[in-house]
C-alpha positions in Angstrom: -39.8 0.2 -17.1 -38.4 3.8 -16.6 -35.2 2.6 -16.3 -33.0 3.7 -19.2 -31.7 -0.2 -20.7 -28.3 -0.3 -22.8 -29.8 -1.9 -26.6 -28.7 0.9 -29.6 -27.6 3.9 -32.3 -29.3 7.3 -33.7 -27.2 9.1 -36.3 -27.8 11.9 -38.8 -27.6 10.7 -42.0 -24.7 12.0 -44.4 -28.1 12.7 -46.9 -29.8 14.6 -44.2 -26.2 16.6 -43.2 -26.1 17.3 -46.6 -29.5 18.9 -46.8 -28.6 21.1 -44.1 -25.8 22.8 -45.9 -27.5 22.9 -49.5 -30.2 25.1 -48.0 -28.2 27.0 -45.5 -26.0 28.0 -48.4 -29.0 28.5 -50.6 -30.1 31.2 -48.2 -27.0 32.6 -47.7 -26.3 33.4 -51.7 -29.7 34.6 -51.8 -29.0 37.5 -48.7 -31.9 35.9 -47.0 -31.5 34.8 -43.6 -33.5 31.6 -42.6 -33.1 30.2 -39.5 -31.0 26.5 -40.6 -32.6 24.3 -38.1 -36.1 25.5 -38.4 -35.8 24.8 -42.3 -34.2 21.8 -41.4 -37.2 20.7 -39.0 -40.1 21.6 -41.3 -38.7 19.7 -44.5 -38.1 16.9 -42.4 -41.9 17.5 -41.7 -43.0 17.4 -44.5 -41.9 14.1 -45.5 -42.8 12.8 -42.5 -46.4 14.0 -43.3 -45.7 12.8 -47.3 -44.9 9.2 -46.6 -47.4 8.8 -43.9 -49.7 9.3 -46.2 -48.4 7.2 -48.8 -48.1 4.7 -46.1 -52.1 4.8 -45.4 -53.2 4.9 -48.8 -50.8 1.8 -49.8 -52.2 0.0 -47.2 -56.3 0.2 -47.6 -55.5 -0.3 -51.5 -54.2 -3.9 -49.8 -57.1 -4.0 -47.8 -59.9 -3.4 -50.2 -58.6 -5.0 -53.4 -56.3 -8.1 -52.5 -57.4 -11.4 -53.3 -57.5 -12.7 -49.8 -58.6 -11.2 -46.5 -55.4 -10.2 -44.9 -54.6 -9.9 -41.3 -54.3 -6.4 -40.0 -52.6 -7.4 -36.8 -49.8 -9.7 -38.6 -48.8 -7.1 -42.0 -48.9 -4.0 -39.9 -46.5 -5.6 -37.6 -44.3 -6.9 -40.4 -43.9 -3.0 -41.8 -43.0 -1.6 -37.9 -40.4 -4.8 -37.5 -39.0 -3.6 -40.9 -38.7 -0.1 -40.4 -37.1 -0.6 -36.6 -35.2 -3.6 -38.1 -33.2 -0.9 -40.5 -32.8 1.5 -37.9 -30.9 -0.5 -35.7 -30.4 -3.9 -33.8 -31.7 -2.5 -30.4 -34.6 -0.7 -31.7 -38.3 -2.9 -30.9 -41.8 -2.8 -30.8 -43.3 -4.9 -28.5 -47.1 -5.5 -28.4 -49.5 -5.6 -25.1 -49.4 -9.7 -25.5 -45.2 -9.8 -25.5 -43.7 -9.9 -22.8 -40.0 -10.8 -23.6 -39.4 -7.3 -22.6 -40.6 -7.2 -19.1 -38.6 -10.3 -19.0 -35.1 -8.7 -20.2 -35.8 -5.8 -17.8 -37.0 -7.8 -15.0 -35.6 -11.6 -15.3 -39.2 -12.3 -14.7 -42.0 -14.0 -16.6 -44.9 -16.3 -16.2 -44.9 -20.6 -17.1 -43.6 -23.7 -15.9 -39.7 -22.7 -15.6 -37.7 -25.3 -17.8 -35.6 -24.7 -20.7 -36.3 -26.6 -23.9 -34.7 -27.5 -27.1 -35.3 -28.8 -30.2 -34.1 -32.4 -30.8 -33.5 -32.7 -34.2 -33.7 -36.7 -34.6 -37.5 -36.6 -32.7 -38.6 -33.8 -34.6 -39.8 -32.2 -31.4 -39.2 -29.8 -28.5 -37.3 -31.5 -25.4 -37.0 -30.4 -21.6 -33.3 -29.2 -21.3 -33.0 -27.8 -17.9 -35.8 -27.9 -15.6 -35.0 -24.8 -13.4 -35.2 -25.6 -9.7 -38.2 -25.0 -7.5 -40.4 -24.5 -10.0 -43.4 -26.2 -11.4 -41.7 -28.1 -14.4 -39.4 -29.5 -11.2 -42.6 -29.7 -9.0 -44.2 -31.6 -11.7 -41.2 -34.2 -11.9 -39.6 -32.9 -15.9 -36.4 -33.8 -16.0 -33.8 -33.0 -18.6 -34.5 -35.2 -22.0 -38.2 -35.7 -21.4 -39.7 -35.5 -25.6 -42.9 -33.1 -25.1 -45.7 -34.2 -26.9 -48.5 -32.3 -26.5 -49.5 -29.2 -24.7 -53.1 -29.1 -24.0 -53.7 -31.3 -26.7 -51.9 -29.7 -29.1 -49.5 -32.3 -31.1 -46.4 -29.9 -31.4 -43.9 -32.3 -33.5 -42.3 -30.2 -36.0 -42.5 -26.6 -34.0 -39.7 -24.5 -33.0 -38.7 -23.8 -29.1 -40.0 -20.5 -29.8 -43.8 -21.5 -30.4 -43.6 -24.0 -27.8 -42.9 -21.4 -25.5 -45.8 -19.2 -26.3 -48.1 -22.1 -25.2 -45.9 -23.1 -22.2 -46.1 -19.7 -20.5 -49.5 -17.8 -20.2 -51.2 -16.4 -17.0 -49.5 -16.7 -13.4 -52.6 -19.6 -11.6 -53.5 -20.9 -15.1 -53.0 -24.6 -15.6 -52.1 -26.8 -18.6 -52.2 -30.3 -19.9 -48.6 -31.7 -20.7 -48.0 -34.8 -22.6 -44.4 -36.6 -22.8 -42.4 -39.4 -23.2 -39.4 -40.3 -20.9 -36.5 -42.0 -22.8 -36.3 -45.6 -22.0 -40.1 -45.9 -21.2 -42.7 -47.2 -24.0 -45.9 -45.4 -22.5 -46.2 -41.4 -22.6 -46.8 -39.8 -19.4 -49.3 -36.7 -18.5 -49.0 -34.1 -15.9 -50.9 -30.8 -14.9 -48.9 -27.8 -14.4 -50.1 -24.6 -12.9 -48.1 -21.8 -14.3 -46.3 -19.1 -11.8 -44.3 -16.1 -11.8 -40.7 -17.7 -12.5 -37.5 -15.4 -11.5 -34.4 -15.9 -13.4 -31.1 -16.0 -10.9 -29.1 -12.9 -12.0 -26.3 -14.7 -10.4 -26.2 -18.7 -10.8 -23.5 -19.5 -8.6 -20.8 -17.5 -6.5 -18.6 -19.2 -3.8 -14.7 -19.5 -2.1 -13.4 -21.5 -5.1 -9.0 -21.2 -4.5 -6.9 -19.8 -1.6 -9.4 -17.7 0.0 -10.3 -16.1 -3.8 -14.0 -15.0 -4.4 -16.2 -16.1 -7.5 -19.1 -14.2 -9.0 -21.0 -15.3 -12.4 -23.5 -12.2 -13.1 -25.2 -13.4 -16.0 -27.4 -10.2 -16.7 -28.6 -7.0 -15.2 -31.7 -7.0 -14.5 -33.8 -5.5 -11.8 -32.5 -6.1 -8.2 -29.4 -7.8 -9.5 -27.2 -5.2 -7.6 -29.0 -6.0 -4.8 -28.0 -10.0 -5.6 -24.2 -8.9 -6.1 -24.5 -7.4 -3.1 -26.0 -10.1 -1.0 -23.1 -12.3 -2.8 -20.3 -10.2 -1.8 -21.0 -10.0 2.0 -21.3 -13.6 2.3 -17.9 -14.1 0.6 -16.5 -11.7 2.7 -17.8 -13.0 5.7 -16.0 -16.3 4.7 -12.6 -14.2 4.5 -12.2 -13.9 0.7 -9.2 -11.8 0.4 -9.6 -11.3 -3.4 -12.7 -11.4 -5.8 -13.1 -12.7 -9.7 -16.1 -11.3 -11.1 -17.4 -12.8 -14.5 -19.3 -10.7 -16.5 -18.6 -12.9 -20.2 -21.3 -13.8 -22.4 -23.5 -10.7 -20.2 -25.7 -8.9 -22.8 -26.0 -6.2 -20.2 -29.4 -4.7 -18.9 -30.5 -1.6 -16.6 -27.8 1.4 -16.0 -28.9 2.1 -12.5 -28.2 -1.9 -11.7 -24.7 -1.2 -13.4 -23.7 1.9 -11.2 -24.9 0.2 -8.2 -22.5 -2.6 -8.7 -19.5 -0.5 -9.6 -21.0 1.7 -6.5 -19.7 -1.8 -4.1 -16.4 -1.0 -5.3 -15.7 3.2 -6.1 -16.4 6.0 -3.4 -19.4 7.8 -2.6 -19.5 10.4 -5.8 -17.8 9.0 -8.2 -19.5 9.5 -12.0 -19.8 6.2 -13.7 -21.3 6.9 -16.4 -23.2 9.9 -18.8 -25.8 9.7 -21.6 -25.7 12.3 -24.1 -29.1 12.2 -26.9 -30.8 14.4 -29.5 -33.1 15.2 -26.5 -31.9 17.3 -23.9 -34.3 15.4 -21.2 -32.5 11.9 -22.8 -29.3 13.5 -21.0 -28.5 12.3 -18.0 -25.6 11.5 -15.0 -24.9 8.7 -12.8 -22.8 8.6 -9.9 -22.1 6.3 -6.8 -23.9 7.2 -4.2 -22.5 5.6 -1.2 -19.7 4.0 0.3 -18.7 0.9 -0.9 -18.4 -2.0 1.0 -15.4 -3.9 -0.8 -13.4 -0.1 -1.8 -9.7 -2.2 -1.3 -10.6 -6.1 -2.4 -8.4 -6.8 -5.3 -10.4 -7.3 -8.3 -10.5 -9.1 -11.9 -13.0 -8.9 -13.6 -13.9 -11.6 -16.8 -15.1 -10.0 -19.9 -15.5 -11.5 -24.1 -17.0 -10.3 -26.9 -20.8 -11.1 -25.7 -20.2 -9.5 -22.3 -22.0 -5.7 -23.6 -23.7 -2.7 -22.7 -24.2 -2.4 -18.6 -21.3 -5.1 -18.8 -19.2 -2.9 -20.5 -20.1 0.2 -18.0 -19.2 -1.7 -15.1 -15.9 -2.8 -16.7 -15.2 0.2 -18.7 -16.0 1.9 -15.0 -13.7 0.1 -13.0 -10.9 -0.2 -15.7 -11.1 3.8 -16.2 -10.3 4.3 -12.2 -8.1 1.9 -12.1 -10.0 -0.4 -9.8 -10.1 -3.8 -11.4 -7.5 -4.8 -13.4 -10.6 -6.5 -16.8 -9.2 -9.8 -18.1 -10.6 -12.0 -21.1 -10.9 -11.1 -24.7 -12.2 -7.7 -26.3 -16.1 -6.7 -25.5 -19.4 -6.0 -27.5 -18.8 -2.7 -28.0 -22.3 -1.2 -27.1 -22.1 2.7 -26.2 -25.9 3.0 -27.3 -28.5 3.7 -24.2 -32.4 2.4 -24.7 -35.6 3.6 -23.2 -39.0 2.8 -22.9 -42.2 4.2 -24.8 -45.5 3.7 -23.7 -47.8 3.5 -27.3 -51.2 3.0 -27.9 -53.2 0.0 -26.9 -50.8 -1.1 -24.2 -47.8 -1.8 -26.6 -44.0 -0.5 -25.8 -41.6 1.2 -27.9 -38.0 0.4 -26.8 -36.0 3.1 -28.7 -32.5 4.4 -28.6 -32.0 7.9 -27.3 -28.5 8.1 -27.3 -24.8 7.0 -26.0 -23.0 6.7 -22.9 -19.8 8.0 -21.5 -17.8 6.3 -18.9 -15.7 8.1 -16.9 -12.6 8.6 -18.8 -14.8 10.8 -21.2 -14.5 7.5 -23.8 -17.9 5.7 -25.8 -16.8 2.6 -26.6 -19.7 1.8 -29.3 -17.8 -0.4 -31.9 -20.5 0.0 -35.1 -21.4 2.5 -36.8 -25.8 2.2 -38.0 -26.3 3.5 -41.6 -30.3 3.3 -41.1 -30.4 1.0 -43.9 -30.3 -2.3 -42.2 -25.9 -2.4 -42.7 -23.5 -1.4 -40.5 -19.6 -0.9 -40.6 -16.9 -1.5 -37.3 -15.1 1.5 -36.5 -11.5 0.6 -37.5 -8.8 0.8 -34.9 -6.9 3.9 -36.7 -10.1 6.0 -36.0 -10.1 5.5 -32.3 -9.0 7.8 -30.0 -6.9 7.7 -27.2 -8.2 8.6 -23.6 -6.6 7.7 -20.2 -7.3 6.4 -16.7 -7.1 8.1 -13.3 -3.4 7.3 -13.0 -2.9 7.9 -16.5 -2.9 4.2 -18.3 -4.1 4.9 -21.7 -7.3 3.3 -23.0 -9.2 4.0 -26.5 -12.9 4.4 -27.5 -14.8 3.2 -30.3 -14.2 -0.8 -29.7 -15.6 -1.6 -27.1 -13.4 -2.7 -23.7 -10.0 -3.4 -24.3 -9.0 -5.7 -21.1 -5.7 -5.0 -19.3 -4.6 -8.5 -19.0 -5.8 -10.1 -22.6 -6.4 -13.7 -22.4 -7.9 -16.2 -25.4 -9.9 -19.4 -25.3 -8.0 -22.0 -27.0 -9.3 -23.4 -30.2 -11.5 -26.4 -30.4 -12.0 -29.0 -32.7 -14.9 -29.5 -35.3 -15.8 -32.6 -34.2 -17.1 -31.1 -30.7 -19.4 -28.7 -32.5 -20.9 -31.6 -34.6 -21.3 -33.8 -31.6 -23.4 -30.6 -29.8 -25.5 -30.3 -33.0 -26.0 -33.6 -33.5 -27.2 -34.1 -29.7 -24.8 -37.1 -28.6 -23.7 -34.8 -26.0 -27.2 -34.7 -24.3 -28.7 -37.7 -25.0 -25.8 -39.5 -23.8 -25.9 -37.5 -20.1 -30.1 -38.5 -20.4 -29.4 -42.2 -21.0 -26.5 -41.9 -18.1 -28.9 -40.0 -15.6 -31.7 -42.7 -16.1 -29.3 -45.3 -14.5 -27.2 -43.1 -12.2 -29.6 -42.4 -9.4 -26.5 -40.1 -8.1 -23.1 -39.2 -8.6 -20.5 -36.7 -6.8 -20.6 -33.4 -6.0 -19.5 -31.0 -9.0 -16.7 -30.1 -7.6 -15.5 -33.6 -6.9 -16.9 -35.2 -10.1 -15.3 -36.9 -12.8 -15.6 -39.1 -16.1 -14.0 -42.1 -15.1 -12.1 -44.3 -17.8 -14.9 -47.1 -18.4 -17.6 -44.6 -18.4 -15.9 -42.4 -21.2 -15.3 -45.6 -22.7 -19.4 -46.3 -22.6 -19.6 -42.7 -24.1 -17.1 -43.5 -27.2 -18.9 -46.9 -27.8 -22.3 -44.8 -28.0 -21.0 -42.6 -30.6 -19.3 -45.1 -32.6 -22.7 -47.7 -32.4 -24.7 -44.1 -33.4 -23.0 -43.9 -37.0 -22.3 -40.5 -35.6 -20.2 -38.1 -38.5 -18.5 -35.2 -38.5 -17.9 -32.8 -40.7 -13.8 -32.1 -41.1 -12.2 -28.7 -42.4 -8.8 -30.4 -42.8 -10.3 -33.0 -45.3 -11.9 -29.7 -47.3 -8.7 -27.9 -47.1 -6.7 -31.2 -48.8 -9.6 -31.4 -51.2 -9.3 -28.3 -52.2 -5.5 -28.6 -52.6 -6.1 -31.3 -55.0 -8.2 -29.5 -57.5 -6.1 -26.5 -57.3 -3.0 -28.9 -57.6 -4.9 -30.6 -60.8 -5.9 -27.3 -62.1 -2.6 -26.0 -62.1 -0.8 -29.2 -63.4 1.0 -30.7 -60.6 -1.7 -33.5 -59.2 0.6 -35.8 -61.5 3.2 -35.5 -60.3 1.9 -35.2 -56.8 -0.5 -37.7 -56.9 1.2 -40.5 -54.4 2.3 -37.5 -52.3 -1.5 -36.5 -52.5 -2.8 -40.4 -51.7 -0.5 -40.4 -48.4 -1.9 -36.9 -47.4 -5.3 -38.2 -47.5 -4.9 -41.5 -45.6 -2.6 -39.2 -43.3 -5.7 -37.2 -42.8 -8.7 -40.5 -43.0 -11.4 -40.0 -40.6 -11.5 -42.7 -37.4 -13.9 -41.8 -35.2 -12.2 -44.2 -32.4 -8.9 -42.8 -33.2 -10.2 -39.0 -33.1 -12.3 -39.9 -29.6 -9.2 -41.0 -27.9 -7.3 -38.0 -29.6 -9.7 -35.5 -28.7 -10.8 -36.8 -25.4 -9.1 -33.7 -23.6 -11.6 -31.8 -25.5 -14.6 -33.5 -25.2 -14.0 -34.3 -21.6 -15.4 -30.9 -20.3 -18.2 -31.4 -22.1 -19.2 -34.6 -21.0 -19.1 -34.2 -17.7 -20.9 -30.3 -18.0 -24.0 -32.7 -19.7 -24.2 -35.3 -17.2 -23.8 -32.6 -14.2 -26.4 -30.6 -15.3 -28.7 -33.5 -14.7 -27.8 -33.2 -11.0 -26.9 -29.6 -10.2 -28.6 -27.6 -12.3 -26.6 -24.8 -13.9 -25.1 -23.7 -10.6 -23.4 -27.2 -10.4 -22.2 -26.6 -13.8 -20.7 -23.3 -13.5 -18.6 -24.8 -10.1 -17.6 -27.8 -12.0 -16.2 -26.0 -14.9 -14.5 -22.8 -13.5 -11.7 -24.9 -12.4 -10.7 -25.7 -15.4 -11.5 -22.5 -17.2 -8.2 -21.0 -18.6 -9.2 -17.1 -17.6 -10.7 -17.8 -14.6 -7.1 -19.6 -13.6 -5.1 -16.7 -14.9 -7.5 -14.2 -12.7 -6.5 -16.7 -9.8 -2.9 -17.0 -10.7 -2.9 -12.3 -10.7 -4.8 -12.1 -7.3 -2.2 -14.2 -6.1 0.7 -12.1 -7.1 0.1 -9.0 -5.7 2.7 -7.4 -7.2 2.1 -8.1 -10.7 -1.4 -7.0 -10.2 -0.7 -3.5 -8.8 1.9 -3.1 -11.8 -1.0 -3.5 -14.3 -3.2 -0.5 -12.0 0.3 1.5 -11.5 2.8 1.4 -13.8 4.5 4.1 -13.2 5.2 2.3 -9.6 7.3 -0.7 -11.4 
């Protein structure tokens, strides 16, 4: 827990900058010298003090004179989530009983290992992924199983978050869990003894094209560089000659784990990163610290807007000595560094103390925190311009700019609707239950006659979708009648909307490039787990191939790191 994690902002206000001028001046006019900041200090004191107080007295008026016994636990907590709420997103108090932040530091925590869901048309919590080698796989769970109870507890109507409070508990304790299979009439029980479950920082790596490298890092939590490391050696000892490393959709995590992977990559003594805070101990410098093993491997590196914090450090890192050329769409934009409190009765503070600076001398924090609960995006005229080692330039305040800048295309509505709606996975459960096997991920795919099966399912499900072009022509045709030409326009209007008539067969067929990936994701999961996922669907991913297709072209790649060498 003493490593610093990447989750925050801590500004002066303009009302407390203010403050600090009014008096300074006030003393000034006066011929009186006053030291500023001590003035400063004990005002700021003093209302500290004053609204404590209030605070206390507030609260044992509550106490001693509401109509019902309240509980001290549960309306205490609701003032410190709404004071840290308004301070910033990162800020959090966590009590001795959580421990969702041992898990983000850690990627460890205590229960059956299985990720659930809730299934909207059972009113209940279902088994999503059962992770492997772990008691919910032990104990036979597979994806689509409808919990029941635990220990006894009906838990229809309860949220994935509640269920997961009973599912984890003490590592050696067991519980009772009661579920139904689809496809089977009678509800089955099983025993499962919790453990200590460790999440995989890294899901799947392997020799995907021509002798290319993958990595998915999915967080950075402790050990993970060790992981990366263990990753990297084994692709190099099957001759990769270039590496993709995907870091989208990575909240981020420890610093030390971020230098230590940029430290595979940059010389002995390079600085990666700096923290700066109001606290001169909060201040702090992080350099490699030996050599790297991979110092000449061309490298791409995957970021998007989710990929933040140590994601952006490692990125930012390796963009700012021109080591990696970073591919994928803008990042977070999270310059803020956290660490961790002890306070009383076994509770921890996690509190930001300040922001980083990667080695171009850049922060790249996008938002600005009023303290008030809103924030504002810094726009691009106020950023300023920094540059590499060779001299590319690169801005701050926005988060990681990539070199190579690469968009998802856009998808239909109709595949979000068929996620929410859960034809997607109960589809893939109904397929598993009478597919004993199927082919490896990389070598699967949807045959005709099965996405056939798949479009009769939705059709037979009365399955409907939600479409923004039939809002955007309704609109049109009360802004047409309220402007006086729907009249006139009326037949024109009639074709447009039979142009535009829903047909679900029609729109599967139409969109079954789309849906396609999704399909078979669903139905490999049930197989593979989320490794076989991730190597079914990097193939196909349009950034990943455009890493592939600049690792391949040598040329073009050193003319993104060079360009003064065109």
């Amino acid at each position: 827990m003493s490593a610093l994690l990447l989750r925050g902002a801590e500004l002066w206000s303009m009302k407390t900058i203010r403050q600090f001028f009014l008096v300074s001046a006030l003393a000034f006019m006066a011929g009186i010298y006053i030291p500023a900041t001590a003035q400063v200090v004990e005002n700021h004191n003093s209302k500290v003090a004053r609204n404590l107080e209030i605070f206390n007295e507030i609260y044992k008026a509550l106490d001693l004179f509401y109509v019902d016994t309240l509980a001290a636990d549960t309306v205490i907590r609701w003032a410190i989530d709404g004071m840290l709420m308004k301070v910033d997103p990162f800020t959090g108090y966590y009590p001795a009983d959580d421990d969702d932040l041992r898990q983000m530091a850690t990627g460890k925590y205590a229960g059956i290992g299985s990720i659930i869901r809730y299934h909207k048309k059972h009113d209940r919590v279902v088994i999503d992924e059962p992770y492997t080698n772990t008691p919910s796989q032990d104990a036979g769970l597979k994806a689509g199983d409808i919990i029941l109870t635990v220990d006894g507890k009906d838990i229809k109507g309860m949220m994935p978050t509640k269920v997961t409070e009973m599912l984890r508990g003490e590592a050696g304790t067991t519980l009772e869990l009661r579920f139904l299979r689809p496809g089977e009439e009678k509800p089955r029980t099983v025993h499962i003894t919790r453990r200590i479950i460790q999440l995989p920082a890294i899901p799947y790596y392997g020799i995907m094209d021509d002798g290319i490298g993958y990595i998915n890092l999915n967080s950075f939590t402790s050990g993970c560089a060790r992981e990366m490391r263990h990753a990297l050696l084994q692709l190099m000892s099957q001759g990769a000659k270039g590496l993709v490393l995907d870091i989208r959709d990575n909240v981020g995590g420890a610093i030390n784990e971020a230098v230590d992977i940029t430290n595979l990559f940059l010389p002995k003594g390079v600085k990666v990163v700096y923290t700066k805070g109001k606290q001169a101990s909060m201040n702090h410098e992080y350099s490699t610290t030996t050599d790297p093993i991979a110092p000449d491997m061309p490298l791409v590196v995957l970021v998007n807007g989710m990929s933040a914090s140590s994601s952006e450090i490692v990125s930012g890192a390796l963009q700012d000595m021109d080591r990696a050329v970073i591919m994928g769409t803008r990042t977070f934009g999270k310059g803020l560094v956290q660490a961790i409190r002890d306070v009383p009765y076994r509770g921890e503070l996690k509190i930001t103390t300040g922001r980083y600076y990667i080695p171009s001398g850049r922060c790249i924090q996008a938002h600005e925190y009023n303290h008030d609960g809103s924030s504002k995006i810094i726009p691009d005229s106020l950023r300023n311009t920094f540059y590499t080692k060779a001299g590319r330039p690169v801005t701050d305040g926005g988060g990681i700019q990539p070199d190579s800048i690469i968009k998802n295309d856009t998808l239909p509505t109709m595949i979000y609707d068929l996620v929410q709606s859960d034809i997607f996975f109960d589809w893939a459960t109904d397929f598993a239950n009478s597919h004993p096997a199927i082919a490896a991920p990389g070598e699967f795919h949807v045959t005709d006659s099965v996405y056939d099966a798949f479009c009769k399912y939705v059709e037979d499900s009365k399955f409907t979708y939600n479409r923004r072009s039939d809002e955007v022509i309704q609109l049109l045709r009360r802004v047409a009648d309220m402007e006086g030409y729907l009249t006139d326009a009326e037949e024109e209007m009639k074709a447009l909307e039979a142009k535009f008539a829903p047909d679900i067969h029609k729109d599967l067929q139409r969109m079954r490039k789309h849906i396609m990936p999704y399909l078979e994701s669903e139905i490999i999961i049930r197989y593979y787990h989320q490794q076989g996922s991730i190597r079914h669907a990097i193939p196909q991913d349009k950034t990943y191939r455009s890493a592939v297709n600049l690792l391949r072209d040598s040329k073009a790649y050193h003319a993104i790191l060079n360009p003064a060498e065109k």
